[in-house]
N, C-alpha and C positions, 0 to 999 in steps of 0.2 A: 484568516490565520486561526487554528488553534487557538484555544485557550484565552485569544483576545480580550474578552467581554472578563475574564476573573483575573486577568491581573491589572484590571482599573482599580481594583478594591486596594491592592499597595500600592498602585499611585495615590492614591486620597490618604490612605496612612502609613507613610512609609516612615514612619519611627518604629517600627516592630523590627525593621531588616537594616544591614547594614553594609558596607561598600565594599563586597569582593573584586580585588582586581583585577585579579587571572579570569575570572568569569567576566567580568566587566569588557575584559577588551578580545573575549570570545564574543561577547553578542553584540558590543561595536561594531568587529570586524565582518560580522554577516547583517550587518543592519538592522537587530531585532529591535523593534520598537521600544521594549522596557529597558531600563537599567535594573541591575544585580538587584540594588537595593529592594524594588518592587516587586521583584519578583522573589526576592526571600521572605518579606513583608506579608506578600499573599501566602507563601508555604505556611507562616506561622500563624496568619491567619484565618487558615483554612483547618488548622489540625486544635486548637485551642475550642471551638464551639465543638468537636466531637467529643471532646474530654467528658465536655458539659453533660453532652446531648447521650452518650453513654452508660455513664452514672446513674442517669436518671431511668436508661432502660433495660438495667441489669437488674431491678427487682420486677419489673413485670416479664421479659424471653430473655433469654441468655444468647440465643440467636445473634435479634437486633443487636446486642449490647456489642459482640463480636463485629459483625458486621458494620455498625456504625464507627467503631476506633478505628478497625482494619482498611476501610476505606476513605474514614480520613485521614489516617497515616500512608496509605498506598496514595491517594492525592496529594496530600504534598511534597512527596517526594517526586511525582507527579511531573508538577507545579514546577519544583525546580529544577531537575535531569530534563526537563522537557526543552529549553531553551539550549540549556549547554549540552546534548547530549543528542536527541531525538532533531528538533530544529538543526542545529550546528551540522551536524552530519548530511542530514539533506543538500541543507545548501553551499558545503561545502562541495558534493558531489555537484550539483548545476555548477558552482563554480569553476570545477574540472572542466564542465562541459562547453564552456563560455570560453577558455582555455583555447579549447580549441578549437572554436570555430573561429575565434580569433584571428589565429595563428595562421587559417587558412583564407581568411576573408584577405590578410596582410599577403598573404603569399599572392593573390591574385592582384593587387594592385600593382604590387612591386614588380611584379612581371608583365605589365604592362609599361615600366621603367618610370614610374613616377618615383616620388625621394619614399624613404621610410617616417617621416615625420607626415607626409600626407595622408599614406597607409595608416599609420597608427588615427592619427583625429578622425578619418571614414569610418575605421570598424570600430571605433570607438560610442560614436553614435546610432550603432546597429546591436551594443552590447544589452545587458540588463544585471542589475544585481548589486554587489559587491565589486565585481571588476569594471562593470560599466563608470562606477564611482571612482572607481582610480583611476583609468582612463583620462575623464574629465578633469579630474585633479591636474592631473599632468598635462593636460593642453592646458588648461588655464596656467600653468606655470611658465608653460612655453610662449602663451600669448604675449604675457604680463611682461617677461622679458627675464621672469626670476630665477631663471633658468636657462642658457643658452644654447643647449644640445641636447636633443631628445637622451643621449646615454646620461648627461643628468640631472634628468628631469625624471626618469627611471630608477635612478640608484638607490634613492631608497626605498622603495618598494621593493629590490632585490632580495635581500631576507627574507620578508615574509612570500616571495611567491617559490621562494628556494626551499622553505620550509614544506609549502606545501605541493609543487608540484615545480620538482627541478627542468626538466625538460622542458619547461614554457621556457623559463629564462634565456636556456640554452640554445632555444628555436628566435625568439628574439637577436638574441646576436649575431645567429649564423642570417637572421636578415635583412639585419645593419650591414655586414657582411655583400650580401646579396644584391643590395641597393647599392653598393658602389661597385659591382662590377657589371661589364657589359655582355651580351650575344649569348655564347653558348655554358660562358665559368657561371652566369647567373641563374641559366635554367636548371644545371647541376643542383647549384647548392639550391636552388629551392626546390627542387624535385627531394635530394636529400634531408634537406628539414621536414618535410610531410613524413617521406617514409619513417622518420625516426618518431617524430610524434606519435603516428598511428604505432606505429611498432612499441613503445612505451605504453601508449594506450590498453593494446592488447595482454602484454605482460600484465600491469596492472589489471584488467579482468580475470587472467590464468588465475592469479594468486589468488587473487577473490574469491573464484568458484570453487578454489582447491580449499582454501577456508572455510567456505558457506557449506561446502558440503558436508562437513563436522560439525560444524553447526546445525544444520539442520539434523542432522543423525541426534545429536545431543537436545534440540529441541523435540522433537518426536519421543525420546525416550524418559524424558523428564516431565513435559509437558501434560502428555499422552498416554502412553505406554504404563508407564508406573503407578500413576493417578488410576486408571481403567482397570489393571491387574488388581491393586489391592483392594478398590469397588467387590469383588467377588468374595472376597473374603469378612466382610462387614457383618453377614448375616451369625458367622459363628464369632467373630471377635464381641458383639454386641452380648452374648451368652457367659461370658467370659469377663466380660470386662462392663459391666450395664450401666456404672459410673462414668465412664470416659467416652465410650463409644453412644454417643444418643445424637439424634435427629436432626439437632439446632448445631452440633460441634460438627458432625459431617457438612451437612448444609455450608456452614463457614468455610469449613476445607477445599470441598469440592465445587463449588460453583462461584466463589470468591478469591480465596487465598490460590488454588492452583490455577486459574484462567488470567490472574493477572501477573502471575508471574510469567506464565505461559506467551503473554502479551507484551511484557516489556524487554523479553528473552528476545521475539519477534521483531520488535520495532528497534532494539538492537542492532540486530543482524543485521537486517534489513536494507537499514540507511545508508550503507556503506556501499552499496551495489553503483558502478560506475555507468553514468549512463551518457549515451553517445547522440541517442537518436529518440526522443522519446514524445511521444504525440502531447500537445498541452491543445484541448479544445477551450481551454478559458481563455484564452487569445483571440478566437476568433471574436467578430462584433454580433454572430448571431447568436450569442454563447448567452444565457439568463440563467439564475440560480434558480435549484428547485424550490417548488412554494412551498411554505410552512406546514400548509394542513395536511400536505402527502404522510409529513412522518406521524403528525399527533393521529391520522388514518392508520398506519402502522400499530402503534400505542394500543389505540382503540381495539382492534382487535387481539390481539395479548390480552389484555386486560380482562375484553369477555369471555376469552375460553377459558380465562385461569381462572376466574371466581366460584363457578360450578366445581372445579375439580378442588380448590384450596378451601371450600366448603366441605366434600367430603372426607377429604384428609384430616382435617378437624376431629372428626367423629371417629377418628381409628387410634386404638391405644396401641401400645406394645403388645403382642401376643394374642392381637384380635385376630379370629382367623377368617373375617372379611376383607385384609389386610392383602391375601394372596390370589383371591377372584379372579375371573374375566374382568368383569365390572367396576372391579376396581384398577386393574393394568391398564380397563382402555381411559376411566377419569386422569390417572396419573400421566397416560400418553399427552392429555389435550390442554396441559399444562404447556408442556417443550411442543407443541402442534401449532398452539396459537404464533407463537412467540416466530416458530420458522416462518408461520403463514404472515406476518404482521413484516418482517424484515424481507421475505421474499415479494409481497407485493410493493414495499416500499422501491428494494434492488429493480424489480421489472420496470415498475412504473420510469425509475430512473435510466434505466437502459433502456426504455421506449420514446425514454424523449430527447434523448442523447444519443441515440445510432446514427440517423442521419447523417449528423453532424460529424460526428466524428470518424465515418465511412466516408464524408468526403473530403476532410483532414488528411485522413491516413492515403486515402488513392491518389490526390493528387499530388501528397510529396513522395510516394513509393512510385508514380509514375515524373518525375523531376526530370532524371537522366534522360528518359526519352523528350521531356520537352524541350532540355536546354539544347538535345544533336539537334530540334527541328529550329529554332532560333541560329544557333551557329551557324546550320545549313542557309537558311533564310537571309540571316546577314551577310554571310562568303556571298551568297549571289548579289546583296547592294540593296535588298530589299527593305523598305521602308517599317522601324519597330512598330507601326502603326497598321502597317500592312501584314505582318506577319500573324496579328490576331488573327485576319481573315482567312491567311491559307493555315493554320493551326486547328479552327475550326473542320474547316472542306478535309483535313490529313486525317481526323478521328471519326469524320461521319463516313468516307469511306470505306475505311475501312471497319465500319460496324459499330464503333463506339462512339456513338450519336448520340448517347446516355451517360456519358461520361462525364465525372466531376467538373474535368477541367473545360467541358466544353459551356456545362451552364457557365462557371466564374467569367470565362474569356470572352460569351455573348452578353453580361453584364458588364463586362469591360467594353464591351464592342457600344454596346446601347447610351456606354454614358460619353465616349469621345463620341460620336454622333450628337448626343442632345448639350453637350456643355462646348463644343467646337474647342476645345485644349486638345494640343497634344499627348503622349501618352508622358512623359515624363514629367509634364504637367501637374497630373492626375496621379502620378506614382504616389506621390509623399502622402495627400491628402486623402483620394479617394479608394487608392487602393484596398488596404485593410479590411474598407467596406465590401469591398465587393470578391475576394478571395479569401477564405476562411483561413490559409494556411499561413500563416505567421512567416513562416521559416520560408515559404514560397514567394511571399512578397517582399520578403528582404534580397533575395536573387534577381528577382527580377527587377527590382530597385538598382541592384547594383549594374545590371545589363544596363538597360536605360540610361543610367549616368554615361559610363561610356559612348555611348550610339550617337552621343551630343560630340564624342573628340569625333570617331571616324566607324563606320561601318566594321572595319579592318579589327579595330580596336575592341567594340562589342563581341563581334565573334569570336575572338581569342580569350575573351572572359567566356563567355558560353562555355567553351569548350572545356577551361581550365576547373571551372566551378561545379563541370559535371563529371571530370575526372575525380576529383576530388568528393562529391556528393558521391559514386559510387563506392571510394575507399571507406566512408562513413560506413554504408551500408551493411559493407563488407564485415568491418568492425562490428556493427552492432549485432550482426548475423554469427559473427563467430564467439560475441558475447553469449547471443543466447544457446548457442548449440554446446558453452562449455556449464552454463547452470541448469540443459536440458533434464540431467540426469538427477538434481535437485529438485528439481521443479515437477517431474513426474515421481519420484522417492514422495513428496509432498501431498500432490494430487491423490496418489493414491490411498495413502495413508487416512487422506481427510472423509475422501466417500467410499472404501470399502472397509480399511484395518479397524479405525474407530469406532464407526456402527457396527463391525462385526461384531471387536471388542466389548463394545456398549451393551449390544442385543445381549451377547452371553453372559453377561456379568447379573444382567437381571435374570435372564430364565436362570442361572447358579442360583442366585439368592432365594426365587421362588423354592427350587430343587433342595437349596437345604433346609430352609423351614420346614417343609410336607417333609421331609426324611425324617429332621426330628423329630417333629410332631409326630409321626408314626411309628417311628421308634421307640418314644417316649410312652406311648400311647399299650404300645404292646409288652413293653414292660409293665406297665399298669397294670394290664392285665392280668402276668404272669404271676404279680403281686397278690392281686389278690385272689387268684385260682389256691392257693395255698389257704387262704383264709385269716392272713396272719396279720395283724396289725403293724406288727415292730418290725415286719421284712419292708423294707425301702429300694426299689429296684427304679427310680426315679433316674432317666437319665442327667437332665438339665430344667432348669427351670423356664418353661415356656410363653411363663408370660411376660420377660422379661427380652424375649425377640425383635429386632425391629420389622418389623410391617411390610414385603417385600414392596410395596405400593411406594415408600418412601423412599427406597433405592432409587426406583423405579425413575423419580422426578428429579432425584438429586442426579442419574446419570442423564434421563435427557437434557438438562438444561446445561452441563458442562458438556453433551455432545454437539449440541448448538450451537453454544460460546468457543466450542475448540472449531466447530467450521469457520467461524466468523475469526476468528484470531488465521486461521491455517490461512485463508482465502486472501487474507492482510497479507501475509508473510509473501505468499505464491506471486500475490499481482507487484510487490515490492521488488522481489529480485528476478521477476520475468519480465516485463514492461517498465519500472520504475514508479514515479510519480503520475500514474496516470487514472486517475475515479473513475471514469466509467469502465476502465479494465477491472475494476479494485470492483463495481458493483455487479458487472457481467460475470465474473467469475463467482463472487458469493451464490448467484442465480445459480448457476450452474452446479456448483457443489451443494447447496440444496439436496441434490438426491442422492448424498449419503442418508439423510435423517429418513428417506425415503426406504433406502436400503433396512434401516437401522428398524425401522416399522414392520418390514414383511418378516427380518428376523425373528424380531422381540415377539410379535401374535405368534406366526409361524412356530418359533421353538417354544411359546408356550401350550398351544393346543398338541402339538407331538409329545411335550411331558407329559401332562395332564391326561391327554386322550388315551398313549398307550402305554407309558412308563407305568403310572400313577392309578388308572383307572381298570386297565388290564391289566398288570402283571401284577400289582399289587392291591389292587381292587380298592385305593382310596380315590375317594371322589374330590 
């Protein structure tokens, strides 16, 4: 989890913070490990050493001094919006999602006509989270006896799940409903209750996309857009204004103060994206974290490209005209060069060691539907769940996909009823996990298996029902993304062509109007003194009081960097949800705006330079 490791520090001294209750029983009710207290503890103890640490570095850069208040005050606000606001929302979203697989886990038992208090303790046990906990709660109430009927044993959980997502409630009743009645009134109301969930479900994304799409418009143009326009304008505001406009207050602006805002605009938004169907490969058992030294490898390189160029930058004052060079545009590129090369090799190395894994995640739950007709099929004929691995195997190598996820999982399954002599329901609870990566795949076929222990008849009709139901999933989560398509492409493309457009042009401006002044100014000079006169002043502005277009140059790539990496956050958020190696394949990928951003930036400065500048006005 986030943030973990810094809010031990208000545990240890939580007399700094103090007991909010509204917040308190937001981060109860999603299981956040801290209390309020701690976590306000750490806010104040995180913004009190900048005070210090500021003070002391506002007589040597004005920079740092910025810098170091502005992000320790952006951290502890951080610190605390993070739990009730960025966390809370996520897991409120899983919590939708646990909703409703619920809903549909209950629907299949009950329609196998056991009671609904069986139904609810089963999928109870297959839950995770927050709901799993109430669940629990609630059998234990019904065990104990302090409770005599599932309705209330429920009841008071009804508020709060009415608060947050009425339609569960409502699908509950109609299948208390549902379990007391027989044949055809019960296959009704529970074909009825799915359609209405999903049908809720769906609304709930409408609204969302029609929202997020404002949202993003307003992020783009605040973020982005505004930040990048008035970048081109720095070079004459700094002539104008040489007290307010200087190096170390842009610097704070631009690469600080607007990327984090730009950042918490994003993880905003973001959270609120409903997710239905969303790949988790930290589930699986072949799932390890990446090692340490990949990032401090990252680091390392940042670090060495930036010290040659933040050396030469050193050396350039205001109104140096070494300032506007080649020599110097390509030092200032290899600042924001490192830094893409240092996160891009970290994002590959990460999506190189996480494809696998998570291509055989993704294939074998997007191929589910066909496995569960071959199960149903398998079981209508009487065929033994143990037998069925065999012919599920022979069904994908005929037909070609002898390479297929599900056939390694199901020859590991095969290999281990062979050498453990258990049967398959056996091995479900224990060994499964291990040897099927897909979470959500071994929970299915968990519940198959239970069944195939009443009657062959009985599996089947789960088969069946749980793959009707998995394709309505899909369906959902497909028409999810086809309604934030047009967000999520507004987004993309903004990140790898508008902004590096943006970017490139903002720097060759800047170059373009130093060399304008400067030879402007320069021929006024002249004019001046062709006359001979001392006391004529034909001086347009004072030039050496310019910023350096080399300084632009650094301050816009590094917020063109920090806006990929915030946009690519944003993009893998409401197009996939919670899912990292989407979050880091996509950073990969949009990488080649800064790519874009490079043939620009050389590109339109050799086109000035070469024939604005050196032919049409014959400055070099």
């Amino acid at each position: 989890m986030a943030f973990s490791d810094v809010y031990k520090l208000g545990r240890s001294l939580p007399v700094f913070g103090y007991d909010d209750e509204s917040m308190q029983r937001k981060l109860s009710f999603v299981l956040f490990p801290y209390s309020a207290r701690e976590i306000i503890a750490t806010a104040v103890l995180t913004i009190l050493p900048t005070l210090l640490v500021a003070a002391i570095l506002s007589s040597i850069s004005g920079f740092a001094a910025y810098a170091v208040l502005f992000l320790g005050a952006v951290g502890a606000v951080v610190i605390y919006i993070y739990p009730s606001n960025i966390f809370y929302s996520h897991a409120i979203s899983e919590y939708n999602e646990e909703m409703l697989r619920a809903i549909l886990r209950m629907t299949t038992f009950i329609s196998m006509d056991t009671s609904i208090e069986y139904a609810f303790v089963e999928t109870g046990s297959h839950l995770h989270g927050t709901l799993k906990l109430q669940f629990e709660r609630i059998k234990n109430d019904l065990t104990r006896k302090q409770k005599m009927t599932l309705g209330d044993a429920i009841e008071p959980y009804i508020p709060i799940w009415n608060e947050i997502n009425p339609i569960f409630v409502k699908s509950l009743r109609l299948l208390q409903t549902a379990a007391l009645s027989t044949g055809e009134d019960r296959d009704k109301i529970l074909g009825e209750t799915i359609e209405t969930m999903l049908l809720n479900y769906s609304t709930i994304g409408k609204r969302y996309a029609e929202e997020l799409s404002r949202n993003s418009q307003k992020l783009i143009t605040v973020g982005i857009l505004i930040p990048i326009m008035s970048l081109m304008l720095l070079p004459l505001l700094s002539i104008f204004l040489p007290d307010m406009v200087r190096p170390d207050i842009l610097a704070f602006v631009y690469i600080i103060l607007f990327p984090t805002m730009t950042l918490l605009m994003a993880l905003n938004f973001g959270a609120k994206r409903v997710q239905v169907d969303t790949v988790h490969i930290e589930d699986a058992k072949e799932y390890t974290p990446m090692p340490s030294y990949v990032k401090w490898i990252g680091i390392g390189i940042a670090v060495i490209f930036a010290m040659p160029s933040l050396y030469f930058i050193s050396t350039i004052q205001p109104g140096d005209p070494a300032g506007d060079t080649m020599f110097a545009l390509v030092m200032g590129w290899l600042i924001s060069f490192g830094l893409v090369a240092g996160v891009y090799i970290y994002a590959a190395i990460h999506t190189h060691r996480y494809k696998k894994l998570w291509e055989e995640v993704y294939e074998i739950e997007q191929d589910l539907p066909h496995l569960l007709q071959s199960f149903s099929t398998y079981l209508t004929l009487n065929i033994a769940t143990e037998n069925i691995i065999d012919e599920v195997i022979d069904d994908y190598q005929k037909f070609g996909f002898g390479k297929h996820p599900v056939v390694k999982a199901f020859r590991r399954i095969k290999h281990t009823l062979l050498t453990t002599k258990e049967s398959l329901s056996e091995i479900s609870e224990r060994e499964l996990p291990k040897l099927l990566p897909s979470k959500k795949v071994n929970q299915v076929l968990t519940q198959i298996m239970s069944f195939s222990e009443i009657s062959q008849a009985s599996s089947a009709k789960v088969a069946k029902m749980v793959r009707a139901q998995t394709i309505d999933i899909y369906k959902l989560d497909d028409y999810l993304k086809t309604m934030l398509a047009e967000s999520v492409g507004l987004i993309n493309i903004t990140t790898t062509m508008l902004a590096p457009l943006l970017s490139a042009a903002a720097v060759v401006m800047s170059v373009a109007i130093v060399k304008s002044i400067v030879y402007i100014t320069d021929q006024l000079s002249a004019i001046a003194a062709s006359f001979g006169s001392t006391n004529l002043n034909l001086s347009l502005v004072d030039t050496s009081k310019v910023i350096p277009p080399v300084f632009i140059e650094v301050i816009v790539g590094l917020f063109l960097v920090e806006t990929i990496l915030v946009m690519s956050l944003y993009s893998t958020m409401i197009n996939t949800g919670n899912d990292r190696f989407m979050l880091f394949k996509t950073i990969s990928s949009n990488m080649t705006g800064f790519v874009i951003y490079t043939i620009l930036l050389f590109g339109g400065y050799l086109f000035m330079v070469e024939i604005l500048f050196k032919s049409v006005l014959g400055v070099s």
